[in-house]
C-alpha positions, 0 to 999 in steps of 0.5 A, a space after each residue: 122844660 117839657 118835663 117840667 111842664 108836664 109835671 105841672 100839668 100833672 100836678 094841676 089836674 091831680 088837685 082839680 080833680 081832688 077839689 071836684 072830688 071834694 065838691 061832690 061829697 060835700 054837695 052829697 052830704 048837704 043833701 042829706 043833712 037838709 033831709 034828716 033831723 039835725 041830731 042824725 049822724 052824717 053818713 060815713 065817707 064811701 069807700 070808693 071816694 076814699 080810694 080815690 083821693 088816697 091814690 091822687 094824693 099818693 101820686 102826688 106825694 110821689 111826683 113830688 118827692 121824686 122830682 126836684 121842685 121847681 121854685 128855686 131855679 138855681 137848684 138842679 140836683 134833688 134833694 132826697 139823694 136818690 142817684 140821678 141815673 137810678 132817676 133818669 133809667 125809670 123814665 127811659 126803661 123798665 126795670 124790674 118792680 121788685 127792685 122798689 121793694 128793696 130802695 137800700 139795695 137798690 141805692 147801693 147799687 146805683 152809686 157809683 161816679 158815672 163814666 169811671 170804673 164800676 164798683 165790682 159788686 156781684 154779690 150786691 148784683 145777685 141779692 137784688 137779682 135773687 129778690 126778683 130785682 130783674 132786669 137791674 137798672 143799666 149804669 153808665 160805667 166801665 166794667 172792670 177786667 182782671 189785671 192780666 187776662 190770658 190772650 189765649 183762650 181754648 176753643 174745646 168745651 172741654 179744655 185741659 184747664 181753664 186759666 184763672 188770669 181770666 177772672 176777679 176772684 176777690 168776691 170769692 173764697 177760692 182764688 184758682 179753679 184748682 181750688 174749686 176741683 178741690 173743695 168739690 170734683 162734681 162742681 164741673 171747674 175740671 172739663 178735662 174731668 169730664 171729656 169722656 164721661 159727662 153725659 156720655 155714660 150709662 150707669 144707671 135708668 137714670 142716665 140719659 146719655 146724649 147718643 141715645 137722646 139724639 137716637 130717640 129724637 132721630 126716630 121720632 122724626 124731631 131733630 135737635 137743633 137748639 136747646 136751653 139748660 136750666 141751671 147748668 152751672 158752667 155748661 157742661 151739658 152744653 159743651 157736650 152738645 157742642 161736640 154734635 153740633 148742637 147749640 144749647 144755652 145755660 142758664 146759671 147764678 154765680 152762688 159762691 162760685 165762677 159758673 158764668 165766668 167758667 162756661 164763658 172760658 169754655 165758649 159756650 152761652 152763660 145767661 145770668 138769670 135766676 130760675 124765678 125770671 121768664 125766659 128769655 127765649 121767644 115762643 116756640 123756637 127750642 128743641 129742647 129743655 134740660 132741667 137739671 139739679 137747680 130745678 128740684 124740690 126745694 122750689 115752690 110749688 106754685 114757682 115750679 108750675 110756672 116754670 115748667 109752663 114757660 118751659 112749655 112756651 119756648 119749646 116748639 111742637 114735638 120738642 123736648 123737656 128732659 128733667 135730669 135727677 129731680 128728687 123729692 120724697 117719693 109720696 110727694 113725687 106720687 101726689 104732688 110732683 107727678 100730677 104737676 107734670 102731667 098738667 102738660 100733657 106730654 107724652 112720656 117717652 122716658 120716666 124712670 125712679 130711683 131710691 136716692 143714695 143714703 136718704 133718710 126722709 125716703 127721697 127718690 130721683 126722678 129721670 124723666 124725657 117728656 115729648 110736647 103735642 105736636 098740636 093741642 
């Protein structure tokens, strides 16, 4: 009864003030008609009057195409087939704008029958997230879990295996984390891989291994408590930060493949949002930022600006940026991604490049460790 009422009202004031609008061009242009010669042209509509009434009439085409009228009472459903929750979550909680630039997806994704299972769509979930729909409207469902879920579940990052029982396979093309170690080992769904040599090794200057991340941190006086790890596919930086009693969180997608759900099984933090999102982290409260292969040339530069800004934000003073293997060409890295950095202002504490392996566009790596002011 109240929304309707206010709609009403809405509505009401919207058509006063196109009539108020209205009165006034006439009035305006009956002034000039009785002070120029009958055969003058009349002045074209301003602009801003044009505006105006394009955005009243506008927003009431939209009340009223997105509401059910309210002439018939005995009608309680709308009549443009929008789903009721996708209706009923505009009004009690934001959801990303750009999710309105896709309705088909959109739509999709919000009809589902309210109380029962929830349609498994995450690759729906992904190409709305990946198309800046973020957050996704909530729904009132069930989430579904796999047929028979192991009860035991390893509390070492680094696990012999990782049990497929746990996991909905049906969107992706391997059914078993074996699979995945077999189409590629480097993907990170074999922690026992990675036991002793993940982050531990030092091969090349591009290798930052974590005793001597800690080492520079302990010298510098900057402990290393809480970390982010952009893109960290299933955690495995993470889990080894772990072992030292470091909590480190990893932003990750699942593109093709398990990453949340194998970070999960390990026990560690998967934050499922894509490298277009703000963080969601508060300002100033992390040690330390890893970018690692997800962050690279293949981002826009005016996207990656923002993001090593909000990498900024969340990191507090005397933090640390770590940029894992960023590769691009080296002219491109002297002119275009190096400036970029260096907008920051940190201090360079590690920077070092490498030709990369069998490139033929002259591309290069880039390791660099980089300290945030203590105060600017």
């Amino acid at each position: 009864m109240g929304f309707t009422m206010g709609l009403n009202l809405v509505l009401l004031l919207a058509m006063v003030a196109t009539n108020i609008l209205s009165l006034y061009h006439l009035s305006t242009t009956t002034l000039i008609h009785s002070s120029t010669p009958p055969t003058a042209t009349p002045p074209p509509v301003p602009d801003y009057l044009i505006r105006q009434l394009q955005t009243i009439r506008a927003t009431i085409s939209h009340l009223t195409r997105h509401h059910p009228s309210t002439s018939n009472p005995t009608s309680s459903t709308p009549t443009t087939g929008i789903p009721q929750d996708l209706l009923l979550h505009s009004r009690l909680s934001p959801i990303g704008s750009s999710c309105h630039n896709h309705p088909d997806l959109l739509h999709r994704y919000m009809n589902y029958t309210p109380f029962s299972i929830c349609p498994h769509d995450p690759d729906l979930q992904e190409t709305l997230i990946l198309h800046g729909c973020q957050p996704l409207p909530r729904r009132r469902c069930f989430s579904r879990t796999p047929l028979k879920p192991s009860s035991s579940l390893p509390l070492n990052p680094f696990p012999s295996s990782l049990p497929d029982s746990n996991l909905i396979w049906t969107h992706y093309s391997c059914k078993t984390f074996s699979c995945l170690n077999h189409q590629n080992p480097l993907l990170g769904f074999d922690p026992a891989r990675e036991s002793t040599s993940s982050f531990m090794a030092f091969r090349s200057e591009l290798d930052l291994p974590v005793p001597q991340l800690l080492q520079i941190a302990k010298a510098a006086n900057s402990l290393i408590r809480l970390g982010l790890d952009v893109g960290g596919a299933t955690g495995s930086f993470a889990a080894r930060m772990k072992l030292y009693n470091i909590t480190v969180v990893t932003t990750t997608m699942n593109l093709g493949a398990p990453y949340s759900e194998a970070a999960a099984l390990r026990g560690l933090v998967p934050l499922h949002v894509p490298l277009q999102q703000r963080l969601p982290v508060f300002d100033g409260v992390l040690d330390l930022v890893r970018c690692g292969h997800a962050v690279n040339r293949w981002i826009p530069v005016t996207m990656m600006e923002f993001l090593f800004f909000d990498v900024d934000r969340v990191l507090r003073a005397g933090g640390y940026l770590w940029l894992d293997r960023f590769f691009s060409k080296r002219s491109d890295l002297d002119n275009v991604y190096g400036p970029l950095i260096g907008k920051l202002g940190y201090k360079k504490v590690k920077w070092a490049t490498a030709d990369k392996p069998n490139s033929k566009n002259g591309e290069v790596y880039l390791t660099a460790l980089l300290q945030k002011p203590v105060s600017k």
